[in-house]
C-alpha positions as MATLAB code, in Angstrom:
seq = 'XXXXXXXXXXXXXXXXXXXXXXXXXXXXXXXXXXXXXXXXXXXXXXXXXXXXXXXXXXXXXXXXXXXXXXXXXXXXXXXXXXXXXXXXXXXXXXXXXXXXXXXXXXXXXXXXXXXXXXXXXXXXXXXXXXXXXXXXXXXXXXXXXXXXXXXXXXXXXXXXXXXXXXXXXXXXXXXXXXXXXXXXXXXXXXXXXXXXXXXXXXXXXXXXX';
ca = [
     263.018   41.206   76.074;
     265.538   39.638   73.564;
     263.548   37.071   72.811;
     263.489   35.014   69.261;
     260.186   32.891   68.587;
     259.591   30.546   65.989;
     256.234   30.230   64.260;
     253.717   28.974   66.584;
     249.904   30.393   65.445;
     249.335   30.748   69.482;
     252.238   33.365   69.793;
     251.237   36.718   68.498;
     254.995   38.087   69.224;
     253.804   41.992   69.222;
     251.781   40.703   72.649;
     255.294   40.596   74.035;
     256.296   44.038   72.424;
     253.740   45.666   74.735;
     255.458   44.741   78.326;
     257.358   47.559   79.331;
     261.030   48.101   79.404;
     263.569   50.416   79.897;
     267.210   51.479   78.439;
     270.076   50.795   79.974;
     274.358   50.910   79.543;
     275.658   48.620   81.109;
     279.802   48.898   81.526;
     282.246   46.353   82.052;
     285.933   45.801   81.744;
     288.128   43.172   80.480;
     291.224   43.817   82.574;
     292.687   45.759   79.154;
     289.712   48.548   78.149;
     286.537   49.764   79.354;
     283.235   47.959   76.968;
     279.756   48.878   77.367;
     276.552   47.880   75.755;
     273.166   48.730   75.524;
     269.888   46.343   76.942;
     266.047   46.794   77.850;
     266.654   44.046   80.316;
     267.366   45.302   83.985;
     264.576   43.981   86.639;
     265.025   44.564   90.697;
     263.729   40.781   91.324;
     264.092   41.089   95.110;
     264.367   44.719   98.059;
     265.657   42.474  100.899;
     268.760   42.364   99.550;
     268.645   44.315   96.919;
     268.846   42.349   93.832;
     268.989   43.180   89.959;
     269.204   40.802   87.183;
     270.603   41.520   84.214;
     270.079   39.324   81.228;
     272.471   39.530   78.084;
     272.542   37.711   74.687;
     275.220   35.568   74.382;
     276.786   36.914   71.109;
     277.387   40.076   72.823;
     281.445   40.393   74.138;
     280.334   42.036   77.265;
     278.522   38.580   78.500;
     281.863   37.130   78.810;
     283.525   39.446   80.373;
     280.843   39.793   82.920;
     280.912   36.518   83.593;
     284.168   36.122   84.063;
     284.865   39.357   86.087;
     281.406   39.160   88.251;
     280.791   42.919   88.261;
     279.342   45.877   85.939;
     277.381   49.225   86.098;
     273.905   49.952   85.000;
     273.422   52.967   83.494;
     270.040   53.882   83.337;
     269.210   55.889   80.220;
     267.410   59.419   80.248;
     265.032   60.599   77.504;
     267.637   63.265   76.138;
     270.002   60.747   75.205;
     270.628   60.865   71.372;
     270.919   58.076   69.118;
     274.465   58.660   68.840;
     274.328   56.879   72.286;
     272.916   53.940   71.379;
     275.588   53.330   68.206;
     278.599   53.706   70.004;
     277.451   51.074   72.750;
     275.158   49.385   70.961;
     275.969   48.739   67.278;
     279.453   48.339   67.206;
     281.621   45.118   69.282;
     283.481   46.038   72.279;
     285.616   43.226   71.479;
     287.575   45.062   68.365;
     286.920   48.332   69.514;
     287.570   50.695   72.531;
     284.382   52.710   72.843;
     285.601   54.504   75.136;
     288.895   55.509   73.173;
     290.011   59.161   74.622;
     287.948   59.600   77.190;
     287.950   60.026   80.656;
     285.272   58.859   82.388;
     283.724   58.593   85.960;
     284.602   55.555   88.044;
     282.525   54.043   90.683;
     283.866   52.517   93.491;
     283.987   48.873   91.737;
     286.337   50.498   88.793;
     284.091   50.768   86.554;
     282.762   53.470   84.314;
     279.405   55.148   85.018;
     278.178   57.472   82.271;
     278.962   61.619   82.655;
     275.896   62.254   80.838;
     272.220   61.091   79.289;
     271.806   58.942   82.880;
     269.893   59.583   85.883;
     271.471   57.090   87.925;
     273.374   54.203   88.373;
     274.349   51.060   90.113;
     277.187   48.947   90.774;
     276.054   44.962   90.444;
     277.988   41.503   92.121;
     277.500   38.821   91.042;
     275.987   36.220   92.689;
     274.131   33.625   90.398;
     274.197   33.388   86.688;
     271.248   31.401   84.644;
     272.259   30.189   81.390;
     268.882   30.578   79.119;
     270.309   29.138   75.895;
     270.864   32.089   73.772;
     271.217   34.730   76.505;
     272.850   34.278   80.449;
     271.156   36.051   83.192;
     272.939   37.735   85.483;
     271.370   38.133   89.106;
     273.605   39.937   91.127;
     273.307   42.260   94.490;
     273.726   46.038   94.391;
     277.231   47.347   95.764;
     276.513   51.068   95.105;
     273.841   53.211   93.654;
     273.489   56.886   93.082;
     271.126   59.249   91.554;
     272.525   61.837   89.073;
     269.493   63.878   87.728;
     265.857   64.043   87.555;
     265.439   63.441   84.475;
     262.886   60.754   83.323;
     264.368   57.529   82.199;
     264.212   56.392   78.437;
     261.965   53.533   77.849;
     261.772   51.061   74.962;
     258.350   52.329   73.302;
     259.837   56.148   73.385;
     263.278   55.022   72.125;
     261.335   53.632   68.985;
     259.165   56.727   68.517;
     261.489   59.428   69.834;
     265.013   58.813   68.817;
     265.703   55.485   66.356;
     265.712   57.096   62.963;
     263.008   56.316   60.560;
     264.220   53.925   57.701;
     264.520   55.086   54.015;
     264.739   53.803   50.860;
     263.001   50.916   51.579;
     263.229   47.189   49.125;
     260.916   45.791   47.923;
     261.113   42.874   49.950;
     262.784   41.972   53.106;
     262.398   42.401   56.700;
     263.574   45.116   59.341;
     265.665   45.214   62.746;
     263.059   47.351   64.840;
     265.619   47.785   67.416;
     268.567   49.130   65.288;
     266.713   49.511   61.703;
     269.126   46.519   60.310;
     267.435   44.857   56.782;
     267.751   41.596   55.813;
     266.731   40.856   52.386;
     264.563   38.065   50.836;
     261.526   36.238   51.280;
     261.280   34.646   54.184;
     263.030   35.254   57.641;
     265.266   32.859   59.124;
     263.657   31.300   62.235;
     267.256   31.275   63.813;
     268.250   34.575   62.604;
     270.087   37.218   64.710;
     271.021   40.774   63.762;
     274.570   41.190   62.645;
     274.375   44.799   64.239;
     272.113   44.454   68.101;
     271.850   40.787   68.029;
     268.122   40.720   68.243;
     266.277   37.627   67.047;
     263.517   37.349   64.947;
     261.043   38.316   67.076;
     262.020   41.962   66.766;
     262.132   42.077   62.792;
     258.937   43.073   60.926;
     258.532   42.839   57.324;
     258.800   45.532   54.839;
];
């Protein structure tokens, strides 16, 4: 979960590192270009209708284009997907930068892009509510099309960290680390309100050095 915590001595945040998650692209469109990004927050919350909520931080230019359009794809990761994955959707801004610049992808039936590759399936969300939870808006929407497009097993959080982020080098002396996208931010202490200039992670997900 994208989730920043402040100091509390009753909230051991690596408790919240072991809930499982799993990887996800999820694509949008402004009306002008394709944008996608990459979260470890998709949940079915009900079967009857089928329901998926999405949640997405704030800071991130595909929020407000979701909100505002109502619709996106989940892409749903597979373990072969290289890391080269995650930094074209996920470390660079949609809104400055086509990421899908010279490509032709696959469309669902909503318009949107679904992934060609590194995905075992997707889904095509509506949306119907959205809960605004300060830093981050959930999006709980219904599902308007789903398909399967391999077997392969889907890419979870704890093998993304093992298995594909690279390890950092050259460490400082002092400072603390993005876990999620290996981002360091020098100096002492941490900033209780700090969020990574690169996967806009709070501090939560930073460890020190």
């Amino acid at each position: 979960m994208n989730t920043t915590i402040g100091i509390n001595s009753q909230i051991d945040p690596k408790a919240l590192f072991n809930i499982g998650y799993g990887l996800y692209a999820v694509t949008s469109n402004d009306g002008k270009k394709d944008n996608a990004l990459i979260v470890n927050t998709v949940t079915q919350v009900t079967d009857t209708p089928n329901r998926i909520a999405v949640t997405v931080n704030k800071g991130n230019y595909s929020h407000d284009i979701i909100k505002q359009t109502g619709i996106m794809n989940v892409n749903c990761l597979t373990v072969d997907a290289p890391f080269s994955v995650f930094e074209k959707f996920g470390f660079v801004s949609g809104k400055n930068t086509n990421k899908f610049e010279g490509i032709e992808p696959s469309r669902s039936n909503n318009g949107l892009v679904y992934l060609d590759e590194y995905i075992n399936s997707f889904m095509s969300l509506k949306l119907e509510q959205y809960v605004d939870l300060d830093t981050h808006g959930m999006f709980i929407c219904t599902v308007t099309e789903a398909k399967v497009i391999s077997l392969a097993e889907t890419m979870t959080y704890s093998y993304y960290h093992k298995n594909v982020k690279p390890k950092p080098q050259n460490k400082p002396k002092k400072g603390y680390i993005c876990k999620v996208c290996g981002y360091v931010y020098e100096g002492d202490e941490l900033p209780e309100d700090i969020i990574c200039p690169i996967c806009k992670h709070g501090a939560a997900d930073f460890e020190k050095l």
